[in-house]
C-alpha positions in Angstrom: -32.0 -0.4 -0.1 -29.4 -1.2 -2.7 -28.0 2.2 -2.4 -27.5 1.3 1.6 -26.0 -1.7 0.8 -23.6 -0.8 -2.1 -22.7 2.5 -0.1 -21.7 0.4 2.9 -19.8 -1.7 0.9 -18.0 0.8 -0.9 -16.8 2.0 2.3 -15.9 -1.7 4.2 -13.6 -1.7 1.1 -11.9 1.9 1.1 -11.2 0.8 5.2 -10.4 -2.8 4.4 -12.9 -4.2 6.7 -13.9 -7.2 6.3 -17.4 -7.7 5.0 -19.5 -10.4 2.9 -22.0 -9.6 0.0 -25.2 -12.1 -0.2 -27.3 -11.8 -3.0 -30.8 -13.5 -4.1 -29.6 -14.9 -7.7 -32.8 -17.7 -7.7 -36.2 -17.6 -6.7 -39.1 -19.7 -7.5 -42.8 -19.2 -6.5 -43.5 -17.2 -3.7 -40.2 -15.4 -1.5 -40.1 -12.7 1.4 -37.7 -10.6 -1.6 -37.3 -10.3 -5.3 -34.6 -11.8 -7.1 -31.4 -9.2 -6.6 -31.8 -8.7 -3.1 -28.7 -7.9 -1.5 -27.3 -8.2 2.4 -24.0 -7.1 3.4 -22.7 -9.1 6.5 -19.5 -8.0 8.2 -17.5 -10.1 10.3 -19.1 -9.2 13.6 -22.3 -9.9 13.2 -23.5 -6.4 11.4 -25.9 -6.5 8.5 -27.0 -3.6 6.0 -30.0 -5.0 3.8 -32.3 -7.4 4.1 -33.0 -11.2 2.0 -36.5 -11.2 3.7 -35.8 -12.2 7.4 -36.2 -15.3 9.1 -34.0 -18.0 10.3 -33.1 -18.2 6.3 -31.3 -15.1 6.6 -29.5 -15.7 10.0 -28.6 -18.9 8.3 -27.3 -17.2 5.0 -25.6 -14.4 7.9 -23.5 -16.9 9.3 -22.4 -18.7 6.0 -21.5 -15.3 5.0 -19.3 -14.9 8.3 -17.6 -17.8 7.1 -16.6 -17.1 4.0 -15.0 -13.9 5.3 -12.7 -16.1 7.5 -12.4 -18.7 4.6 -12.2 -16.2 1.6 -14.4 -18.3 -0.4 -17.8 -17.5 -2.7 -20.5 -20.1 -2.1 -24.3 -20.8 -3.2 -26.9 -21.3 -0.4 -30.2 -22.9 -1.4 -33.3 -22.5 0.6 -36.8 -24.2 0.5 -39.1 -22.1 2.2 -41.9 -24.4 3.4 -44.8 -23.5 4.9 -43.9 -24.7 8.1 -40.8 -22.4 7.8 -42.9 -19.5 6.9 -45.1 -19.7 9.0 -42.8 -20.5 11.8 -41.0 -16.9 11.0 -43.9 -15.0 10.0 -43.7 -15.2 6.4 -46.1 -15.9 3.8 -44.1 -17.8 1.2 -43.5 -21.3 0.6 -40.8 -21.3 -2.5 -37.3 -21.8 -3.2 -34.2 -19.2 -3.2 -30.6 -19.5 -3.9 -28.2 -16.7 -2.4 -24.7 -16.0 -3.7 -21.9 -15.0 -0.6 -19.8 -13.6 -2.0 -16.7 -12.0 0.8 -15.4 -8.5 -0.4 -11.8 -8.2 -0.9 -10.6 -5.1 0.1 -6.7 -4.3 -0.4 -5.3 -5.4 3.4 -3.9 -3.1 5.8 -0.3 -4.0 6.5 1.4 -1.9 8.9 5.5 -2.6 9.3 7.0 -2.3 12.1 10.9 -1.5 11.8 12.3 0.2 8.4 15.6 -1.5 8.1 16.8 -3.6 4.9 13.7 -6.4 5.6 11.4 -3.9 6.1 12.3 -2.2 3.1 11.5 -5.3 1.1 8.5 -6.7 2.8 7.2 -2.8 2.1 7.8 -2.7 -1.6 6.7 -6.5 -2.3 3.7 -6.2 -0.2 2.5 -3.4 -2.3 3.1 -4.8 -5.3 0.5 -7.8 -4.4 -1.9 -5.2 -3.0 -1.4 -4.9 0.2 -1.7 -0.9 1.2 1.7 -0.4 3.3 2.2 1.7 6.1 5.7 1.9 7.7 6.6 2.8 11.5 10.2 3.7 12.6 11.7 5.9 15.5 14.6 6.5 12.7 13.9 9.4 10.3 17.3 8.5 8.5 15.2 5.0 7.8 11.4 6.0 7.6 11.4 8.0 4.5 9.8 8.4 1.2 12.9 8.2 -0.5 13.4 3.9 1.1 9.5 3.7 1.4 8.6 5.3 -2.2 5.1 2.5 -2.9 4.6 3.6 1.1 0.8 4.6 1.9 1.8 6.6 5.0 5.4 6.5 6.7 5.4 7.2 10.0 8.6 8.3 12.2 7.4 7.8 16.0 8.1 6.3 19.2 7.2 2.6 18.1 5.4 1.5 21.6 4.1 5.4 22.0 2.3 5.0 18.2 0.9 1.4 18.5 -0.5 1.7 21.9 -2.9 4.9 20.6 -3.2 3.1 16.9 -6.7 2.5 15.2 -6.0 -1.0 13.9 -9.1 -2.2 12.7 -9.5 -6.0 13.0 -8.9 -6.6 9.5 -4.9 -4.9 9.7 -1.6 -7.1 9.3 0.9 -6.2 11.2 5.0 -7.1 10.5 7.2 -6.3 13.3 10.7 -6.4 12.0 12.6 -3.6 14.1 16.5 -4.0 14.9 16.5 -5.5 18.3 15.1 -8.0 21.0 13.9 -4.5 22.7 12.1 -2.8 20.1 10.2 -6.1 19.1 9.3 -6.5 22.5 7.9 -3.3 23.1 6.2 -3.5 19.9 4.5 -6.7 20.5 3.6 -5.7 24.1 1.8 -2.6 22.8 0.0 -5.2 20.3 -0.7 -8.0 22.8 -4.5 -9.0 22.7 -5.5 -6.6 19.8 -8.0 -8.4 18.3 -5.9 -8.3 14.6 -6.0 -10.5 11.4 -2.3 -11.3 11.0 0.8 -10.7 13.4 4.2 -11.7 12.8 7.4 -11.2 14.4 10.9 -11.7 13.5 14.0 -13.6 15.3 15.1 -16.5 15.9 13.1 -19.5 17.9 15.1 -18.7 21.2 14.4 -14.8 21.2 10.7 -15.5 20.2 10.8 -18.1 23.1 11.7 -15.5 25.2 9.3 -12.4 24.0 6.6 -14.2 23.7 7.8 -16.2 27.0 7.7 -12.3 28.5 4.6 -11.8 26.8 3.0 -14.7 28.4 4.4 -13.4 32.2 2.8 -9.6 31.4 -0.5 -10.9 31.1 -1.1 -11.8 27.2 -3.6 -14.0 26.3 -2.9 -17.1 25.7 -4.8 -17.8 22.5 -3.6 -14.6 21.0 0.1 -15.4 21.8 -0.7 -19.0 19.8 -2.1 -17.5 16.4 1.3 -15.2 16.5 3.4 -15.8 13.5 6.7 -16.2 14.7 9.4 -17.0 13.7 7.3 -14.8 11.0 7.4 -15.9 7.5 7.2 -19.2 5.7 10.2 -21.7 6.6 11.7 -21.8 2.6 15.6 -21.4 4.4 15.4 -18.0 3.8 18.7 -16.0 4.3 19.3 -12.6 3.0 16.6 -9.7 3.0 15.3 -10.0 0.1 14.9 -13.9 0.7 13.4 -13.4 4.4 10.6 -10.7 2.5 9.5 -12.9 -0.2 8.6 -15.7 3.3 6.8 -13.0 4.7 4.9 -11.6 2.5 3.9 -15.1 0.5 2.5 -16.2 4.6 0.5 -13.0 4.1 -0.6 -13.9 0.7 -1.7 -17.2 2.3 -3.4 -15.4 5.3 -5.6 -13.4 2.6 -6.5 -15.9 0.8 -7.5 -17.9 3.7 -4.8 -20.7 3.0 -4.1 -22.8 6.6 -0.5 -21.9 7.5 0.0 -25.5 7.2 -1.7 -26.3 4.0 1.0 -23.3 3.0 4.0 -24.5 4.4 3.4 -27.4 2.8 2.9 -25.7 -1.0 6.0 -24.0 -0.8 7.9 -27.6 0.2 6.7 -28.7 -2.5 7.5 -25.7 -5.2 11.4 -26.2 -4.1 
């Protein structure tokens, strides 16, 4: 069972897909499982293992789905009574503590546009882990020679590429192209796609309008709402360089699980 479990965890972190470790690190008198038994709970609902069964273990599954959105580690304590055993079929009637414990795979973060931010948001992101991948319809721009710490760079019709793109729930993506057209036609290829993080550069009026357009094509509403834009933290960011270091510390904060205001706020206070 713990080869299941490890092996399925192992790969949730090679695809950075979100996924949650539980593990019995207590147990006193008698408990469905020994002490070490292990679940992995991913952020749909998924399980590989087993703690025993019961409403104990739907319970520890759903704290576990939390931490994943929270990013934290916690300790869940049980008392398995003998109404609660019997209740779920179990003959038991001690006490268990489970560790949750969310995996932290290195995050997807595909850029959308390899001009000078682009180029900076690419190189700092993967310095702080993030595993990069870089989209561009511009060969002269979407190279390894300006995308060197690059995972994959990708020279395609932007729209074209993101419309047939595997994003797996877990992905980031920055769109930072060159113009109100190319953002727009990369956001309406991304509009509803169920995706941890997505940010978009410009000024309040163009977002206005894309996301304005956005809204008229169809896009759901509460996707539109969790869109980062303008993207990056507000720290009066000017130049490239400046504008990168706001975007990629909002995607620190969105992997760590820090609220966008909580990190707004931080970064007021740091100046």
């Amino acid at each position: 069972m713990h080869e299941a479990v490890f092996a399925a965890a192992l790969k949730a972190l090679e695809q950075g897909e979100d996924a949650a470790l539980v593990t019995i690190v207590s147990t006193q008198g008698s408990t469905p499982q020994r002490l070490g038994a292990r679940m992995l709970v991913f952020a749909d609902g998924r399980t590989v293992g087993t703690i025993g069964g019961g409403c104990y273990e739907n319970d520890a599954a759903g704290r576990a789905r939390e931490s994943i959105r929270t990013r934290k580690a916690g300790v869940a304590r049980y008392e398995l009574s003998d109404a609660l055993a019997e209740a779920n079929g179990l003959i038991c009637g001690g006490r268990m503590e489970v560790f949750i414990e969310p995996l932290d795979p290195s995050p997807r973060l595909l850029v959308v546009g390899a001009g000078h931010v682009g180029q900076h948001v690419a190189r700092m992101a993967s310095d702080v882990g993030f595993r990069v991948h870089v989209l561009d319809d511009r060969e002269a721009f979407a190279n390894r020679d300006r995308f060197p710490s690059a995972d994959n760079v990708t020279v395609a019709d932007i729209a074209g590429f993101l419309a047939a793109a595997d994003l797996p729930p877990a992905a980031c993506v920055a769109v930072v192209t060159r113009g109100h057209t190319h953002d727009l036609a990369a956001m309406r290829a991304l509009a509803g796609r169920p995706l941890r993080y997505v940010g978009m550069i410009g000024s309040r009026a163009k977002v206005a309008r894309i996301l304005g357009a956005l809204a008229g094509e169809g896009a759901p509403a509460e996707w539109l709402a969790r869109v980062r834009a303008p993207i990056g933290l507000q720290i009066g960011a000017v130049t490239p360089e400046e504008i990168a270091v706001s975007i990629v510390a909002e995607l620190v904060a969105v992997r760590r699980g820090v609220p966008a205001d909580a990190a707004a706020s931080a970064m007021k206070d740091r100046r």
